[in-house]
C-alpha positions as CSV (number, residue, x, y, z in Angstrom):
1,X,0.0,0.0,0.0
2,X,1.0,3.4,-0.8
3,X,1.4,6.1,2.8
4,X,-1.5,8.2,3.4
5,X,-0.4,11.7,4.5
6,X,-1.9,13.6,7.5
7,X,-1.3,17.5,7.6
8,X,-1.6,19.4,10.4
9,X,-3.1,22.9,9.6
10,X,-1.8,25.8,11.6
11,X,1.9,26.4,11.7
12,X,2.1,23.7,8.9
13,X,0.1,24.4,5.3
14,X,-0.8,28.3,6.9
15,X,0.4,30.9,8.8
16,X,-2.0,31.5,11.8
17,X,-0.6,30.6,15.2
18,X,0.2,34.2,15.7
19,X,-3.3,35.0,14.9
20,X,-4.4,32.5,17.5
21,X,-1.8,33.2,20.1
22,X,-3.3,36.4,19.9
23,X,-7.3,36.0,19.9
24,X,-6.8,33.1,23.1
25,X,-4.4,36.0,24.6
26,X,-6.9,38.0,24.5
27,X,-9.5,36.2,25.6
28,X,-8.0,34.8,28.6
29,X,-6.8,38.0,29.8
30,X,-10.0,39.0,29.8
31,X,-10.9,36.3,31.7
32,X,-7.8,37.0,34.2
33,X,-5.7,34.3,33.1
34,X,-2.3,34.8,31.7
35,X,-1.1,32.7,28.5
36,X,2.9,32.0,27.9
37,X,3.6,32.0,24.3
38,X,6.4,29.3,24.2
39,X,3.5,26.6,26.0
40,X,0.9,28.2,23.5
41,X,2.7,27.2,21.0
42,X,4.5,23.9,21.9
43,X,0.5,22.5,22.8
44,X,-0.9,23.5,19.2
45,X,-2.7,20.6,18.5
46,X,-5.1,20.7,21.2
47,X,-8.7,22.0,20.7
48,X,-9.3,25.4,21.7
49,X,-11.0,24.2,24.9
50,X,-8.4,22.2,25.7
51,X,-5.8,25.1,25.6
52,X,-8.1,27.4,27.7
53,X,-8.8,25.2,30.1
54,X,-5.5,24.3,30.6
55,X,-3.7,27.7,30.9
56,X,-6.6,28.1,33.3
57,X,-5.2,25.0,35.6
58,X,-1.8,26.6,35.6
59,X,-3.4,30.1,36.7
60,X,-5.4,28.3,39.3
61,X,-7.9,30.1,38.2
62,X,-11.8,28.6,37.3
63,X,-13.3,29.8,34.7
64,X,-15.8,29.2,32.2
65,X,-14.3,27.3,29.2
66,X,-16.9,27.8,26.9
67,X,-17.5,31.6,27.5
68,X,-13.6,32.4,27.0
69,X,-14.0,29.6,24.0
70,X,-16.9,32.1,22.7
71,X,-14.8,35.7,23.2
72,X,-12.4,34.2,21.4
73,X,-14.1,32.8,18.6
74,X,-15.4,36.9,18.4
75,X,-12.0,38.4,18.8
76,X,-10.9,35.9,15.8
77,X,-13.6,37.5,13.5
78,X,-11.3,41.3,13.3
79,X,-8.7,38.7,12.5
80,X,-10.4,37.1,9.7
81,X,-7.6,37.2,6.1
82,X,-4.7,37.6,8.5
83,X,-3.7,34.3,7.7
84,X,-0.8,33.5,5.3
85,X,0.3,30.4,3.0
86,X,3.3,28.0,3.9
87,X,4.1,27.1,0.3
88,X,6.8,24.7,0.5
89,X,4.1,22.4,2.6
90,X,1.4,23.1,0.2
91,X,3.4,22.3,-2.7
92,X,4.2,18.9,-0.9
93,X,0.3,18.2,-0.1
94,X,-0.5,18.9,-3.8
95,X,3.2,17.0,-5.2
96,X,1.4,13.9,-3.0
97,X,-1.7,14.0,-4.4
98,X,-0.8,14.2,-8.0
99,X,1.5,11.3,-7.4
100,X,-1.5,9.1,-6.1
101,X,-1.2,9.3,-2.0
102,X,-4.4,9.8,-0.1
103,X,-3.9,13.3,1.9
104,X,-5.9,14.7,4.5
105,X,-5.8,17.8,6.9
106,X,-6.2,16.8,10.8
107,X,-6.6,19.5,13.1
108,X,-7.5,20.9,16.6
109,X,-8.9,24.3,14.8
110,X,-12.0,24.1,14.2
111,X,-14.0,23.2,11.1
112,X,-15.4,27.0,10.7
113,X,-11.5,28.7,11.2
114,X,-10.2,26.3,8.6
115,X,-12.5,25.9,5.5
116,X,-12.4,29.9,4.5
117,X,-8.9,30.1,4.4
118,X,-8.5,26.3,2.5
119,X,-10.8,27.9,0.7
120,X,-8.6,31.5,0.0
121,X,-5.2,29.4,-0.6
122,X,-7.5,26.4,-2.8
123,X,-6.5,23.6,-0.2
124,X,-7.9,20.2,-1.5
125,X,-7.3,17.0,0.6
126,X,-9.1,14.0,0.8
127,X,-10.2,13.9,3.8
128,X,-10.4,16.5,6.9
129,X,-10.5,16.0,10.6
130,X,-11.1,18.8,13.4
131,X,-12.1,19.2,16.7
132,X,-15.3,18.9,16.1
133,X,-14.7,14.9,15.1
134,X,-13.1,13.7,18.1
135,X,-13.6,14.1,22.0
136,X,-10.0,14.6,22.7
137,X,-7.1,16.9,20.9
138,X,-3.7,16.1,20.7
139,X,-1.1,14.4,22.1
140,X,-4.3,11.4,22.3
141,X,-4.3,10.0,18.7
142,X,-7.9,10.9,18.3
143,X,-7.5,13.1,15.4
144,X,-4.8,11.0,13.7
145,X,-6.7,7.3,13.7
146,X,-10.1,9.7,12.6
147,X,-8.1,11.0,9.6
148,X,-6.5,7.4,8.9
149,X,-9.9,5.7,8.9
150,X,-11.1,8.6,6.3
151,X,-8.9,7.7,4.0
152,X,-9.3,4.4,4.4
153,X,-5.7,3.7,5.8
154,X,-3.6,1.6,8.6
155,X,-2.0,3.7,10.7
156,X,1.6,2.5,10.3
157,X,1.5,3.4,6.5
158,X,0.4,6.9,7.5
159,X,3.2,9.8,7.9
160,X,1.9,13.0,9.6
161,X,3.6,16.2,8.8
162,X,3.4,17.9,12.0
163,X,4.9,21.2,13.6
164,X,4.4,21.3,17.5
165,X,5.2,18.5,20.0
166,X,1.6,17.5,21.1
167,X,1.3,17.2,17.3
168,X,4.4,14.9,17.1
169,X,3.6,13.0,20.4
170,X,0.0,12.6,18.8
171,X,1.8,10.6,16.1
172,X,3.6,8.8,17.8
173,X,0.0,7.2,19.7
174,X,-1.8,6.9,17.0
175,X,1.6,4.2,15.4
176,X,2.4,6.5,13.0
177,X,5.9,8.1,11.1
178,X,5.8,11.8,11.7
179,X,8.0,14.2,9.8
180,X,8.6,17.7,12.2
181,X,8.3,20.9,10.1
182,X,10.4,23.5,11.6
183,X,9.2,27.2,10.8
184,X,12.6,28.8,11.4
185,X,11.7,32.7,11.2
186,X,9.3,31.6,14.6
187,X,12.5,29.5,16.0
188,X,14.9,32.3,15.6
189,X,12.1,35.0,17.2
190,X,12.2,32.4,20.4
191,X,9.0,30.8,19.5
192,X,8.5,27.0,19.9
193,X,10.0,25.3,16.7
């Protein structure tokens, strides 16, 4: 059988984990909960819930996921078109496809923050996976063995390109290769790689 690949979204096919970083920033400090940018963006992967609620834990603070979840879903609308294309990835995704491989996106954005802007940069894949498809984000495989079962592949001939480490320990649970895609310009700026 010929791999399957899985794509993470953000930080991998398009530029947006700044625009996230911002609208949860936002959001949670709203909410009086501080958000470190390094942990933002060495848990990208996880759904938006998941990351709320868990700068929320470190804070010590309780709050109401789903209200902050909400704010930030508004802040992210003065945000809309901010996002920008990774074209080395997206010439890979479409290299793959033309060559026969079975491609899909799997993500912990969700389905509405992703389809305008596959939409703007023409993003076809055979299958796509979100947060609103599984219970749990990354690192649990969820998203991974959803996308795998799309396409109607085993897991060990599926190879995730990935950019964050919940994304590559995600991988690694659901028995599959991962590739790491390092965005260097973010590296060098003392983001996560």
């Amino acid at each position: 059988m010929r791999c399957a690949y899985i794509f993470d979204f953000d930080g991998v096919l398009v530029n947006t984990m700044e625009v996230h970083f911002a609208c949860y920033g936002q959001a949670l400090a709203e909410a009086g909960v501080p958000i470190d940018r390094q942990r933002f963006f060495s848990q990208a992967g996880m759904t938006g819930r998941e990351q709320i609620a868990w700068f929320a834990r470190a804070a010590g603070k309780h709050i109401d996921v789903e209200a902050v979840y909400r704010r930030k879903t508004e802040i992210a609308r003065d945000h809309a078109g901010k996002a920008t294309p990774i074209a080395a990835n997206l010439e890979l995704l479409r290299v793959l496809r033309a060559a026969g491989h079975k491609v899909a996106v799997a993500s912990g954005s969700s389905r509405p923050s992703i389809l305008p802007v596959m939409a703007a940069y023409g993003i076809e894949v055979d299958a796509l996976v979100t947060s609103e498809d599984v219970k749990r984000g990354k690192p649990n495989p969820d998203l991974f063995l959803a996308a795998a079962e799309k396409l109607g592949a085993r897991p060990c001939d599926c190879v995730v390109v990935e950019d964050s480490d919940v994304g590559i320990e995600s991988a690694r649970n659901a028995g599959m290769m991962a590739l790491r895609f390092f965005d260097l310009p973010r590296a060098a700026e003392g983001g996560a790689p």
